[in-house]
ROKEPA-483253 format. One record per residue (C-alpha): z, y, x; chain; residue number from 1; residue in three letters. Coordinates in nm, 4 decimals, always signed. Each point is the difference from the previous one (the first is absolute). Last residue first. Layout:
<recs>
+----------+----------+----------+----+-----+-----+
:       up :    north :     east : ch :   i :  aa :
+----------+----------+----------+----+-----+-----+
:        Z :        Y :        X :  A : NUM : ala :
...
+----------+----------+----------+----+-----+-----+
</recs>
This chain:
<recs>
+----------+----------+----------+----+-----+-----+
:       up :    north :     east : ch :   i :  aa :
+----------+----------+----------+----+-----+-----+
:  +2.7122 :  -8.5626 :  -2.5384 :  A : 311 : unk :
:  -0.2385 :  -0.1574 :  +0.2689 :  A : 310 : unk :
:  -0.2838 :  +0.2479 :  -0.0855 :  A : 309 : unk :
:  +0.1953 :  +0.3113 :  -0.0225 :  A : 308 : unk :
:  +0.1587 :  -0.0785 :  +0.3852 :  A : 307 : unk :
:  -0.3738 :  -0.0428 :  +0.1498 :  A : 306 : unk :
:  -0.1112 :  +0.3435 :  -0.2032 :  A : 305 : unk :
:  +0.3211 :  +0.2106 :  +0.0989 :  A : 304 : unk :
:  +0.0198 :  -0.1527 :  +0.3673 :  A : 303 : unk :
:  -0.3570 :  +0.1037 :  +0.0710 :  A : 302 : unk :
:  -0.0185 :  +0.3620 :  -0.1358 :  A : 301 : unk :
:  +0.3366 :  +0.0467 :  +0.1651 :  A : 300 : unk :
:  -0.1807 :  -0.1394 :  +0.3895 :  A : 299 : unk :
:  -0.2741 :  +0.2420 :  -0.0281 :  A : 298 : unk :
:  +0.2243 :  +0.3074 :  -0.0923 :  A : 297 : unk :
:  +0.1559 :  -0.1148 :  +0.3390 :  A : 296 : unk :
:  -0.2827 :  -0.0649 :  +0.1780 :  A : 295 : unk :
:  -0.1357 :  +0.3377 :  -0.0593 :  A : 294 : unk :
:  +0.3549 :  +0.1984 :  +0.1212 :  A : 293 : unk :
:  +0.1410 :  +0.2412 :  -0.2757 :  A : 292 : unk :
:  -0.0467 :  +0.3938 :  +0.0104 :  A : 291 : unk :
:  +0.1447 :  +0.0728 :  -0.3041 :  A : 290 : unk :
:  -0.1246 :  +0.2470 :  -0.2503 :  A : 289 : unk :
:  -0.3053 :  -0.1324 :  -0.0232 :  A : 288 : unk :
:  -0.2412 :  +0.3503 :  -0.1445 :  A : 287 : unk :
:  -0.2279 :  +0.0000 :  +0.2953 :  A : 286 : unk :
:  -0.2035 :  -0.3129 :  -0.0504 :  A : 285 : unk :
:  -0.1864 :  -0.0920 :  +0.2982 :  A : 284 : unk :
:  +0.0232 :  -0.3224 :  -0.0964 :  A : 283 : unk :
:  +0.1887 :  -0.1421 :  -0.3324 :  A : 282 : unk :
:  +0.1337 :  -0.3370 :  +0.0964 :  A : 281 : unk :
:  +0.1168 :  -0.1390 :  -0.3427 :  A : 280 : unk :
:  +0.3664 :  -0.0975 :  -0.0962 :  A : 279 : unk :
:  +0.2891 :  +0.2331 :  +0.0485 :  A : 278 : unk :
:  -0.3343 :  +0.2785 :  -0.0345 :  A : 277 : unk :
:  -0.0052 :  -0.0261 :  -0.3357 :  A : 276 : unk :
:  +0.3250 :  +0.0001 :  -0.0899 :  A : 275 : unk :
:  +0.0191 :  +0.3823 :  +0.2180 :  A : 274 : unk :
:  -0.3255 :  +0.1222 :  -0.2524 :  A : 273 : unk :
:  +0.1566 :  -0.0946 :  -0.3049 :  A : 272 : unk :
:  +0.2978 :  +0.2166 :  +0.0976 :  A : 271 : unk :
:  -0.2161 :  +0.2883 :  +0.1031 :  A : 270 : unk :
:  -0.1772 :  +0.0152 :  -0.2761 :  A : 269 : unk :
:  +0.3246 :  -0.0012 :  -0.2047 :  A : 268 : unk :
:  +0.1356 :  +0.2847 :  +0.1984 :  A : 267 : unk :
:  -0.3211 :  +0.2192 :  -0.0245 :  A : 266 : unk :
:  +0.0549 :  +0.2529 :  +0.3339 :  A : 265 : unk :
:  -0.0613 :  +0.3846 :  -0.0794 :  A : 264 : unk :
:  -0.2579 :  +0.2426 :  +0.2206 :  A : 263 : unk :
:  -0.0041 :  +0.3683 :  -0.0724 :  A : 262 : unk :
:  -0.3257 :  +0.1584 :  +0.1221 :  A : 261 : unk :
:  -0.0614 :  +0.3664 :  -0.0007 :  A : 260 : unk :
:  +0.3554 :  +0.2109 :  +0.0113 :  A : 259 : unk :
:  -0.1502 :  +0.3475 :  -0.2301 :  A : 258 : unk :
:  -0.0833 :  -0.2019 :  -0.2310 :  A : 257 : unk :
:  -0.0202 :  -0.3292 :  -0.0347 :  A : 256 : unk :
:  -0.2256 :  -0.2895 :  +0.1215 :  A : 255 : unk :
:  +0.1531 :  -0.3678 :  -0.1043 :  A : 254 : unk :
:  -0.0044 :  -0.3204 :  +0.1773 :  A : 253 : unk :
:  +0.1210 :  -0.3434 :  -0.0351 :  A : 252 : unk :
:  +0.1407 :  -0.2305 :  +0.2442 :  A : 251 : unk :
:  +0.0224 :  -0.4488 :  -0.0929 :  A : 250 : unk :
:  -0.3522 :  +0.0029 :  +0.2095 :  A : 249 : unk :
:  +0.1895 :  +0.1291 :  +0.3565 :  A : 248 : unk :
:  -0.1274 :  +0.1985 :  +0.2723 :  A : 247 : unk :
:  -0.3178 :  +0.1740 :  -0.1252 :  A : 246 : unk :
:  +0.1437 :  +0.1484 :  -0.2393 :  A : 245 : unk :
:  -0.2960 :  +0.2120 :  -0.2445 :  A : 244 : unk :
:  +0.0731 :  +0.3286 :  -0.0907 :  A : 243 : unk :
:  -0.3123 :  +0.1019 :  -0.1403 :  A : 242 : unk :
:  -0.0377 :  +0.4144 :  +0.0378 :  A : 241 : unk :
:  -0.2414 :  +0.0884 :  -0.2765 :  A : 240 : unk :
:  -0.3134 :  +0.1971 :  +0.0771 :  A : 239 : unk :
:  -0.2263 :  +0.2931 :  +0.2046 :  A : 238 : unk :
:  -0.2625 :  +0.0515 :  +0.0909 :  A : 237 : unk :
:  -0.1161 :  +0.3420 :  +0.1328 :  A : 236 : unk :
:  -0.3026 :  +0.0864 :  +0.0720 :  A : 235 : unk :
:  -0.1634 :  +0.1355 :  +0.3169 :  A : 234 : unk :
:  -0.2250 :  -0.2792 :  +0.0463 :  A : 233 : unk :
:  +0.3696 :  -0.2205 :  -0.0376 :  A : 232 : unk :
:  +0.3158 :  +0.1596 :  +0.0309 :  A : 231 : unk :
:  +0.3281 :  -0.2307 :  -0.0956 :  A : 230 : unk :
:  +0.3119 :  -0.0002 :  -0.1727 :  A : 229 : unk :
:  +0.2177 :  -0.2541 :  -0.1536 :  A : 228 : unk :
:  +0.2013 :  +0.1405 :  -0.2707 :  A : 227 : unk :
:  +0.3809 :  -0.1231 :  -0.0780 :  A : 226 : unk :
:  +0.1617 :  +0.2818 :  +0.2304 :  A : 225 : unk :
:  -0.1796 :  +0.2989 :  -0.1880 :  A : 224 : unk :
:  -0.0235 :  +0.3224 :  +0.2088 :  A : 223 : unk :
:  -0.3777 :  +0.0484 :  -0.0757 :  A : 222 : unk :
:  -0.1345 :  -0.0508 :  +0.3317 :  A : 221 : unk :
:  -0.3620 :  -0.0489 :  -0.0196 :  A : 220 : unk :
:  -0.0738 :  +0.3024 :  +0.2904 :  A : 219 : unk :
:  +0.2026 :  -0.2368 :  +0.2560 :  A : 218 : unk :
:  -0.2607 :  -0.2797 :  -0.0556 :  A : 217 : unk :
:  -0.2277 :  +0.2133 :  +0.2578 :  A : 216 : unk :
:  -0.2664 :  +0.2147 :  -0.1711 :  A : 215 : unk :
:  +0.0203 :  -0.0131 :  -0.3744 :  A : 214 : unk :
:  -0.1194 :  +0.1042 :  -0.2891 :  A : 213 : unk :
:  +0.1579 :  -0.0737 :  -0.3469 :  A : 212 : unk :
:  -0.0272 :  +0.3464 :  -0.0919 :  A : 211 : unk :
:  -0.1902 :  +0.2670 :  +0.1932 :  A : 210 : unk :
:  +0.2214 :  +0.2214 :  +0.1658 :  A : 209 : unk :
:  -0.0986 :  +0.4112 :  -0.0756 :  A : 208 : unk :
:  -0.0226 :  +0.2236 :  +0.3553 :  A : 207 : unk :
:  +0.0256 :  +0.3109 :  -0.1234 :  A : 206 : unk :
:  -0.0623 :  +0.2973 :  +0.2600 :  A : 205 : unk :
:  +0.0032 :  +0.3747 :  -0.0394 :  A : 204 : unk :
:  -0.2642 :  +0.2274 :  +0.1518 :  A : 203 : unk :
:  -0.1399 :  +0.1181 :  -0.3008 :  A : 202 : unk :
:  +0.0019 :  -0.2949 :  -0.1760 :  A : 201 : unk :
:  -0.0741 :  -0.3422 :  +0.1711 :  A : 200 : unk :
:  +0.0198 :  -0.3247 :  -0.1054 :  A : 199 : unk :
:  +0.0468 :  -0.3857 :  +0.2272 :  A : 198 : unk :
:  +0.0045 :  -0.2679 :  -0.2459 :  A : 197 : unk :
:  +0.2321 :  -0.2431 :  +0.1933 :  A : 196 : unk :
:  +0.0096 :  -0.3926 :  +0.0850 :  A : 195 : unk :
:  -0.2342 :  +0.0615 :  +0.2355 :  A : 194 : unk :
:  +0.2219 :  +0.1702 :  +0.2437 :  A : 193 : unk :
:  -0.1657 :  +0.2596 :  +0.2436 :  A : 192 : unk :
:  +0.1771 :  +0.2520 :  -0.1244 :  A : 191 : unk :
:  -0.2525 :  +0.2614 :  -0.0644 :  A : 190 : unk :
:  +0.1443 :  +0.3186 :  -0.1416 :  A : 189 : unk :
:  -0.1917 :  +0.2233 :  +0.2706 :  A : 188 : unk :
:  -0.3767 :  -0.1529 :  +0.0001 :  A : 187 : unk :
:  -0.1600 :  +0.0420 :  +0.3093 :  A : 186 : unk :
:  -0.1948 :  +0.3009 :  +0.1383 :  A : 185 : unk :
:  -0.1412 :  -0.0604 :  +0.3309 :  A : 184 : unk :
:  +0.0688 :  +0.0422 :  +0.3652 :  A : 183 : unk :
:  +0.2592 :  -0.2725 :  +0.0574 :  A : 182 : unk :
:  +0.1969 :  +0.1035 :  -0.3013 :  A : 181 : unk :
:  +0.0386 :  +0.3327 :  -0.1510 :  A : 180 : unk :
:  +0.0985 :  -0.0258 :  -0.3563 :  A : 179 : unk :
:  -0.1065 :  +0.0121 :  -0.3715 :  A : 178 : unk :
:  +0.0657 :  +0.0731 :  -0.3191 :  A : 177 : unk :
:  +0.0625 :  +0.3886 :  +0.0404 :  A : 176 : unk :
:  -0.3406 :  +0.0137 :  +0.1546 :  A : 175 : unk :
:  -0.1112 :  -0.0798 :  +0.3568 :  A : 174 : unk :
:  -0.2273 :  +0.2445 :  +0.2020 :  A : 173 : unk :
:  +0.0108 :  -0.1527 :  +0.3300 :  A : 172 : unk :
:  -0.0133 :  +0.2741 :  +0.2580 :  A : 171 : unk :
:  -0.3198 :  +0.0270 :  +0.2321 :  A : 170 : unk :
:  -0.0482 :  -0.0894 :  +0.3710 :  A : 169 : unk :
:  -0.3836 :  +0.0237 :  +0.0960 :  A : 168 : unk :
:  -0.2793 :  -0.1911 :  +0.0715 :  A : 167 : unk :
:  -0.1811 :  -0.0290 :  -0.3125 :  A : 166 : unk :
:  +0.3189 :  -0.0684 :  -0.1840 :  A : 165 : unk :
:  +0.2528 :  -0.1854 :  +0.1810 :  A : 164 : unk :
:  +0.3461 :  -0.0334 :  -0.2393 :  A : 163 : unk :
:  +0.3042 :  +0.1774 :  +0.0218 :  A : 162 : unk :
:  +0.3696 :  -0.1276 :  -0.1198 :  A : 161 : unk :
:  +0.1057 :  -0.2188 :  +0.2866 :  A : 160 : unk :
:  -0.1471 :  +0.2088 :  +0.2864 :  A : 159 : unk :
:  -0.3828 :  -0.0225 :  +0.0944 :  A : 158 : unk :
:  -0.1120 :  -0.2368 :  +0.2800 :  A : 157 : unk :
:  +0.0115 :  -0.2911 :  -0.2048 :  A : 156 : unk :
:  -0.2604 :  +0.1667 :  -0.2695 :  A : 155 : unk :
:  -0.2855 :  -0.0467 :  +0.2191 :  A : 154 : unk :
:  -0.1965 :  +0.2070 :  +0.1923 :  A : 153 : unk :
:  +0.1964 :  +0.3141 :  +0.0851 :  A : 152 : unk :
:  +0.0537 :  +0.4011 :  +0.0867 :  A : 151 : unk :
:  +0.3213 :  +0.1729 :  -0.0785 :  A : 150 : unk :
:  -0.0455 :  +0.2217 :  -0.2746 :  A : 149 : unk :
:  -0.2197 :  +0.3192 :  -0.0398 :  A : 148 : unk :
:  +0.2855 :  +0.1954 :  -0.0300 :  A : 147 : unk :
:  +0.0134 :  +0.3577 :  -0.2024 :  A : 146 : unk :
:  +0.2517 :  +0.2365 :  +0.0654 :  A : 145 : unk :
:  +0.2555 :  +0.2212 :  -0.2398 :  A : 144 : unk :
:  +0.2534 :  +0.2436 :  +0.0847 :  A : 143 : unk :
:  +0.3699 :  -0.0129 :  +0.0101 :  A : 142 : unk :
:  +0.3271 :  +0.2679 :  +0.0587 :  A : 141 : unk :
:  +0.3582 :  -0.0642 :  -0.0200 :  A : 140 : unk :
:  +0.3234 :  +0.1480 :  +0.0434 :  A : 139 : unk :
:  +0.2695 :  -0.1527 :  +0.1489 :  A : 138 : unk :
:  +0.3654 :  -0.0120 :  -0.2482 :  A : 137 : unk :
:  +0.2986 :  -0.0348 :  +0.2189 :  A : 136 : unk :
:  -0.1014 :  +0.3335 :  +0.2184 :  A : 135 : unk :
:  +0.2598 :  +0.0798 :  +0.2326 :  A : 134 : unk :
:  -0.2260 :  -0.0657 :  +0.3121 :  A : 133 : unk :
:  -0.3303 :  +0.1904 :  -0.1489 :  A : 132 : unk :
:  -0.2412 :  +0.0071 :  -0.1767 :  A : 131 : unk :
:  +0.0370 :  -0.3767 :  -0.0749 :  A : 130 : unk :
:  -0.3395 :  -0.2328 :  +0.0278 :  A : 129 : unk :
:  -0.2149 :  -0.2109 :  -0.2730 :  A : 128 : unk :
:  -0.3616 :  -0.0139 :  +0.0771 :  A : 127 : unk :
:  -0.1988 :  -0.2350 :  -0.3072 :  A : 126 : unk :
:  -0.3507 :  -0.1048 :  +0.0435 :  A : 125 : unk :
:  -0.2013 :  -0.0671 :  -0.3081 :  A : 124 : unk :
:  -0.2140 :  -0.3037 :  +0.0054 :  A : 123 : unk :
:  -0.3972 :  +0.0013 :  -0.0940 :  A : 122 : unk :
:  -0.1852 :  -0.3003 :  +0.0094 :  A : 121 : unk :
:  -0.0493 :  -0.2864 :  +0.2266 :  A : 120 : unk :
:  +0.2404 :  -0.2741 :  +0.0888 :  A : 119 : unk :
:  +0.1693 :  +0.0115 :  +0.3734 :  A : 118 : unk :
:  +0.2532 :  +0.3008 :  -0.0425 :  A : 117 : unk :
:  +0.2371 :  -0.2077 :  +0.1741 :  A : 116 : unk :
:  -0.0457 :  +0.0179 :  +0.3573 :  A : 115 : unk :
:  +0.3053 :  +0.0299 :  +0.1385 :  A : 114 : unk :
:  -0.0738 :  +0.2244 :  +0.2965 :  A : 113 : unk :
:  -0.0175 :  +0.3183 :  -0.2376 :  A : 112 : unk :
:  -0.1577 :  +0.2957 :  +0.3149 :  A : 111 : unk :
:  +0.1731 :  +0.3769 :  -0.1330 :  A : 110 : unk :
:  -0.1850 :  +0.2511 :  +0.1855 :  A : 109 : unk :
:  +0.1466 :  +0.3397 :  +0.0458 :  A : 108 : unk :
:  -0.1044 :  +0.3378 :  -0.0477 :  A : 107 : unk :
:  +0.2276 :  +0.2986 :  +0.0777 :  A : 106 : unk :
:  +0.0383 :  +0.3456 :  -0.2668 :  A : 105 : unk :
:  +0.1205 :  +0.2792 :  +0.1536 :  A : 104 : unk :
:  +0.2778 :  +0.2510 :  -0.2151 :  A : 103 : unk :
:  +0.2895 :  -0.1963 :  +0.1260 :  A : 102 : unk :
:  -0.1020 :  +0.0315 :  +0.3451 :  A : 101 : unk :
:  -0.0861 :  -0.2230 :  +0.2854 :  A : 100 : unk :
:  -0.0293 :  -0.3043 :  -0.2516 :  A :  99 : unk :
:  +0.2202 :  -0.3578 :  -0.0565 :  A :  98 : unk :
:  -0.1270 :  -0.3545 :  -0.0083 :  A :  97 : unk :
:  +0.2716 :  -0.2880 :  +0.1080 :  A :  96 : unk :
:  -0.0692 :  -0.2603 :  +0.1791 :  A :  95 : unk :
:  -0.3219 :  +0.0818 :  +0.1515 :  A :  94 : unk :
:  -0.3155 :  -0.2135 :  +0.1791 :  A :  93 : unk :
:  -0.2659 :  +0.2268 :  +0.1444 :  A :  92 : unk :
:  -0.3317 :  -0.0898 :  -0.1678 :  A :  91 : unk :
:  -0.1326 :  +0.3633 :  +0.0671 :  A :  90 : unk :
:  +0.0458 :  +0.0639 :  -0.3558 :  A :  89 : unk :
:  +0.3671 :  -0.0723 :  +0.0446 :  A :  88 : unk :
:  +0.1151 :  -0.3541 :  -0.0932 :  A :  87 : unk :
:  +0.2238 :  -0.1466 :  -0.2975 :  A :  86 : unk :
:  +0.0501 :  -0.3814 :  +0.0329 :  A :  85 : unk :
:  -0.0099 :  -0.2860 :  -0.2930 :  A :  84 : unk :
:  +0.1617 :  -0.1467 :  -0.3068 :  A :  83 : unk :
:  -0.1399 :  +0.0533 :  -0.3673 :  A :  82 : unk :
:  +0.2288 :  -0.1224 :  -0.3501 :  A :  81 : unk :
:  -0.1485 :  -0.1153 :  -0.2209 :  A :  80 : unk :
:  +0.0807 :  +0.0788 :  -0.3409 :  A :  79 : unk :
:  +0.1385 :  -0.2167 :  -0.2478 :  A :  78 : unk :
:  -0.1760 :  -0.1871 :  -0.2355 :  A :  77 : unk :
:  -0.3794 :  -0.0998 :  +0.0685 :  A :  76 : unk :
:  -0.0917 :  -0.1166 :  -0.4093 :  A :  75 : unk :
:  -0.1957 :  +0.3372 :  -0.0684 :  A :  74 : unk :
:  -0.2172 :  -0.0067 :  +0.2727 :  A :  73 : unk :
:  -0.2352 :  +0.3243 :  -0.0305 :  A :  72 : unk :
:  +0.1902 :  +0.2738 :  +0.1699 :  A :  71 : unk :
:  +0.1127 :  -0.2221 :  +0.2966 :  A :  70 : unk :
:  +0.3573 :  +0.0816 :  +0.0814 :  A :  69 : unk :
:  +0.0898 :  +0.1531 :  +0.3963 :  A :  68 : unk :
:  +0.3525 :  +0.0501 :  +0.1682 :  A :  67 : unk :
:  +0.0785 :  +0.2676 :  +0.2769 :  A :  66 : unk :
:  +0.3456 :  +0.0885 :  +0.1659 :  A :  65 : unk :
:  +0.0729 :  +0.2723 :  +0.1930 :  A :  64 : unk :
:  +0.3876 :  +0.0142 :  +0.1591 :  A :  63 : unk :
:  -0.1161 :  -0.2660 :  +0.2471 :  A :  62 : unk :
:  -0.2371 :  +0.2575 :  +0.1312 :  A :  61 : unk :
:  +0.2566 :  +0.2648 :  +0.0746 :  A :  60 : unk :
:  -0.0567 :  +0.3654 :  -0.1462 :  A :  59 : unk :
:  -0.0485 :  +0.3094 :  +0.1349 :  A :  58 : unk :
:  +0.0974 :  +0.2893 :  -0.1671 :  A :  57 : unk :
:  -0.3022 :  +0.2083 :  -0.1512 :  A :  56 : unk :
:  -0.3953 :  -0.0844 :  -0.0590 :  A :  55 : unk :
:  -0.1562 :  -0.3233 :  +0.0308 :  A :  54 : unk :
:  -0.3823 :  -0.1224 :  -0.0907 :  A :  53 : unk :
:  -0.0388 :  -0.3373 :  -0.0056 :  A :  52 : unk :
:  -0.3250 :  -0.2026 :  +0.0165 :  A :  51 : unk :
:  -0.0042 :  -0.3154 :  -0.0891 :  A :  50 : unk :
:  -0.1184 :  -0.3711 :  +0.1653 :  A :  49 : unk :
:  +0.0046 :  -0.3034 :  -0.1972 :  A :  48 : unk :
:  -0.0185 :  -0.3182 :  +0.0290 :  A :  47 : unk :
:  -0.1353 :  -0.3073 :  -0.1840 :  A :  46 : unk :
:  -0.2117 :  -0.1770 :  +0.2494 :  A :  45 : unk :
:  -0.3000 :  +0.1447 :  -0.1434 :  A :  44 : unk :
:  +0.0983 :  +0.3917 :  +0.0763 :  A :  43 : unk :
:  +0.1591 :  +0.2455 :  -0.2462 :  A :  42 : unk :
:  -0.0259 :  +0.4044 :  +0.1212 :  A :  41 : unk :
:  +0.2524 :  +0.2080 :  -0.1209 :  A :  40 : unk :
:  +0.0292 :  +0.3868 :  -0.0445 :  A :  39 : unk :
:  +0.2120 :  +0.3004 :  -0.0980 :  A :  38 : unk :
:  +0.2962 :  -0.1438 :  -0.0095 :  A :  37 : unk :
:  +0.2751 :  +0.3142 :  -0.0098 :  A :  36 : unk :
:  +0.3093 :  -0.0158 :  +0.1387 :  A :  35 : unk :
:  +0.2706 :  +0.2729 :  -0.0117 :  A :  34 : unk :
:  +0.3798 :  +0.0714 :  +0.2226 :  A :  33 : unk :
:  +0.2426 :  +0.2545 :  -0.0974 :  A :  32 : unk :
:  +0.1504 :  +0.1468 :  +0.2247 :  A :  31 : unk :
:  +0.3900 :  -0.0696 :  +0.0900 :  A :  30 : unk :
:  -0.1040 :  -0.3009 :  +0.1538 :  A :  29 : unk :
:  -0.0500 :  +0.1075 :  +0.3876 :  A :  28 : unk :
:  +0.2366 :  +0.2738 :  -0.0251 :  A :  27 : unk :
:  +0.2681 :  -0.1394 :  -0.1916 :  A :  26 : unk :
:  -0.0079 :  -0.3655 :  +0.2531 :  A :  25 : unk :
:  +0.0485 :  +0.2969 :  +0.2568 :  A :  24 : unk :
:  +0.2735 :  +0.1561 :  -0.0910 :  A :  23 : unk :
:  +0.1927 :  -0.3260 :  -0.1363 :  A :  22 : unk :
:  -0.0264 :  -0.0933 :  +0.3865 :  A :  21 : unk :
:  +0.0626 :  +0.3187 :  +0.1497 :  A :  20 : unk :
:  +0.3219 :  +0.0176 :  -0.2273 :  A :  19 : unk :
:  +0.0865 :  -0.3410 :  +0.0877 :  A :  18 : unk :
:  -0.0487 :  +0.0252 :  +0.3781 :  A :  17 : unk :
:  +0.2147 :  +0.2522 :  -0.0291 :  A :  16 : unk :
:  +0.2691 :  -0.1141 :  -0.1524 :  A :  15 : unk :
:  -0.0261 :  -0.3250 :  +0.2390 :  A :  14 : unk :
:  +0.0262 :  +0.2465 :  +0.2914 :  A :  13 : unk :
:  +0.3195 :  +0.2161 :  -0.1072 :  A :  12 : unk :
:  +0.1896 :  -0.3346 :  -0.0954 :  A :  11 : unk :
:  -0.0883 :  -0.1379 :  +0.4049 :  A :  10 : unk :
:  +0.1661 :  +0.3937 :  +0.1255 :  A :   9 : unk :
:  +0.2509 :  -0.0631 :  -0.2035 :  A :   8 : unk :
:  +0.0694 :  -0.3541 :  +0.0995 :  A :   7 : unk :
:  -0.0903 :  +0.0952 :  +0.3806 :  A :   6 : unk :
:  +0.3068 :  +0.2786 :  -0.0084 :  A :   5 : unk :
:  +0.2417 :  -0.2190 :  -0.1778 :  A :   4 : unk :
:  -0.0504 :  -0.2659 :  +0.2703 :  A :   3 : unk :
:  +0.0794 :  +0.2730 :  +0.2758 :  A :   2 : unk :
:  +0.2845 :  +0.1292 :  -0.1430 :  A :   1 : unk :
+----------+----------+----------+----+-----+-----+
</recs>
């Protein structure tokens, strides 16, 4: 009896405890929670600091989220996104904002830490936040600040896609042609290949091949076995495979395609060629058949002339 007692009395206390639970996560969500950005200050290291006012449930930092686009680049892409702290106006450091009463608006101070709002202009400061827990859509609200840009002296200190301009951080302002590189506007279709006519139309590339032109000797490949191939000042050359045998004189060569060189032996060369040789020391010649000993070659000559002359 006694373990059936603590199980009930165990089942009582988790129901409980979820009931209180689900309770409270009602109460403290079940309101409706609103932002509204009233102010932000830009500073030359590419912060930002904004006011925000809040009024209703509270709401957890993480659950805010803030991204930024510069009115006047047209070429930035996506938003970006700004990471930081939210503090009281005292400076008191929070993590999540909430008010006494639903009906009292509370300031807070949203610090970016990111610094990313580093080129001058105007940029328009997103809030995006839920209401409220079950809320799978948040809400958003925005205003607009001006930044002076983050402060330099040459265009190195300035991100990839901003240039120095009397001191100051400012946007490149490339056209449809053209891309961000190294802080300047460079040409966006070229290939860096000379053989090409680089053209541009409204953002789309063409890079045209120039005939005959060439590279390495790999750009004068034309597929054919029976063509010798070369790149010369950027030209190709190019001309007839000779298949020449270097092995034997009594071997002839022919270049066809797709195989390349085809070599064929001439019988009756190569039966004048082996009488030849029965008699005469040819050195160095690489088409004897038989490797016979010098003296012996030597001592046929002599027998065949000394026996002819005493017939």
């Amino acid at each position: 009896m006694g373990g059936v007692y603590t199980f009930v009395r165990l089942s009582i206390f988790l129901c409980v405890s979820l009931f209180l639970s689900s309770l409270l996560s009602s109460f403290s969500f079940a309101i409706d929670a609103s932002l509204y950005g009233t102010a932000g200050v830009c500073t030359t290291d590419g912060n930002v600091q904004i006011t925000i006012l809040h009024k209703g449930g509270p709401l957890y930092w993480e659950d805010i989220s803030f991204t930024s686009s510069h009115q006047s680049n047209s070429s930035s892409g996506k938003d970006i996104s700004l990471k930081g702290i939210f503090t009281t106006e005292k400076g008191e450091r929070v993590t999540y904002i909430t008010s006494p009463s639903q009906d009292i608006l509370s300031t807070f101070i949203f610090t970016s830490q990111n610094a990313v709002l580093s080129k001058s202009g105007n940029y328009t400061i997103t809030l995006a936040y839920p209401k409220d827990s079950s809320a799978k859509k948040k809400s958003e609200t925005s205003l607009v600040i001006s930044c002076p840009g983050k402060a330099c002296d040459a265009d190195i200190q300035c991100d990839f896609d901003a240039f120095c301009n009397k001191g100051t951080c400012e946007y490149l302002q490339c056209n449809s042609c053209e891309k961000t590189s190294f802080n300047r506007c460079t040409p966006k279709c070229e290939d860096r290949n000379s053989c090409t006519i680089d053209y541009c139309n409204s953002g789309e590339c063409t890079n045209e091949k120039i005939d005959n032109c060439c590279q390495t000797v790999k750009d004068c490949d034309d597929g054919l076995a029976c063509t010798k191939k070369s790149c010369v000042n950027q030209v190709c050359q190019k001309a007839p495979v000779q298949c020449v045998s270097n092995k034997d004189k009594c071997v002839a060569g022919t270049c066809l395609e797709p195989t390349g060189c085809i070599y064929k032996t001439d019988k009756g060369c190569l039966e004048k060629e082996n009488e030849k040789r029965k008699y005469f020391i040819v050195v160095n010649d690489p088409t004897i058949e038989e490797n016979r000993n010098v003296f012996e070659k030597i001592g046929a000559w002599f027998n065949s002339v000394v026996g002819g002359f005493f017939k």
